[in-house]
C-alpha positions in Angstrom: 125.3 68.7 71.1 124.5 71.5 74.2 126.2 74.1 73.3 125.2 77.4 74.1 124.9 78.0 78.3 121.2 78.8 77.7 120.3 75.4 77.2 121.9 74.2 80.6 120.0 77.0 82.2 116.6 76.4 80.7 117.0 72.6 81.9 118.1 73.7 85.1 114.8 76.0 85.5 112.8 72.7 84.0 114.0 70.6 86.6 113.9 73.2 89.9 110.4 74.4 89.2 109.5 70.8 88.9 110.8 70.1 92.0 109.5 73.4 93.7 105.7 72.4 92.4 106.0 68.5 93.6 107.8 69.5 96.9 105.7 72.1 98.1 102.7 73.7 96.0 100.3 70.7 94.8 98.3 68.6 96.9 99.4 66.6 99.5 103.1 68.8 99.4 105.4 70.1 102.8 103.9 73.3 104.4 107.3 74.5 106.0 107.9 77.6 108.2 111.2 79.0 108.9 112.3 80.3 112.1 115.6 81.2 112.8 116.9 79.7 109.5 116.2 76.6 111.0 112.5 75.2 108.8 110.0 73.2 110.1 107.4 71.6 108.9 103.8 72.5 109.6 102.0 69.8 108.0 100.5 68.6 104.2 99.0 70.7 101.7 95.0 70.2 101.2 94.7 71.2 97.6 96.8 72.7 95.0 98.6 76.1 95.6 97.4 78.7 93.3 101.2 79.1 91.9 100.8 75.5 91.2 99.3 75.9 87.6 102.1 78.3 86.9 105.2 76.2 88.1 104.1 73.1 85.8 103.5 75.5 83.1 107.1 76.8 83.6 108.3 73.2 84.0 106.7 72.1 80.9 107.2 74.5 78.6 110.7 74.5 79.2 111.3 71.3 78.6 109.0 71.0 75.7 111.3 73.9 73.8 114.8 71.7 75.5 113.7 68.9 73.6 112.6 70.9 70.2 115.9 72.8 70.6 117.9 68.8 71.1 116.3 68.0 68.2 117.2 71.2 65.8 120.6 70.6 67.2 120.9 66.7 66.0 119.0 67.6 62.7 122.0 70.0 61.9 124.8 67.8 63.4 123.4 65.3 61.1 123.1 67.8 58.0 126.8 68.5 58.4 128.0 64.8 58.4 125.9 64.1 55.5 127.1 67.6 53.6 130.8 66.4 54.7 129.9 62.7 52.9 128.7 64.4 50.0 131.6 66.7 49.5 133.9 63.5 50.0 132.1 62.0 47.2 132.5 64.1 44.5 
């Protein structure tokens, strides 16, 4: 049902900014510093990151308009069965 490369990149974004905001802007998360391309980490996170807000927005939204487009996709799938039956029938 995917198939325009948009939709793999808009779950890809969905799924990397979730990861970004769990891994290392909301509470509790890795404070990392990298040296020599080597990181290391500095310690925890006290409170959310102010980018925090905006990496679960981006997370959420995208998913929200993956799953609106999944379902658009299966509603006219479906449509083109059922206008297939139809046009069997008569």
């Amino acid at each position: 049902m995917i198939d325009y490369p948009w939709n793999n990149m808009l779950l890809i974004i969905a799924i990397v900014s979730v990861l970004l905001y769990r891994l290392f802007f909301m509470k509790n998360a890795l404070i990392i510093e990298i040296k020599n391309g080597m990181p290391k980490i500095l310690g925890r996170r006290k409170e959310d990151s102010k980018w925090a807000d905006y990496l679960s927005n981006i997370g959420s939204w995208s998913t929200v308009i993956y799953v609106i487009d999944m379902f658009v996709k299966f509603l006219q799938q479906e449509a083109d069965e059922l206008q297939q039956h139809l046009g069997n029938l008569s």
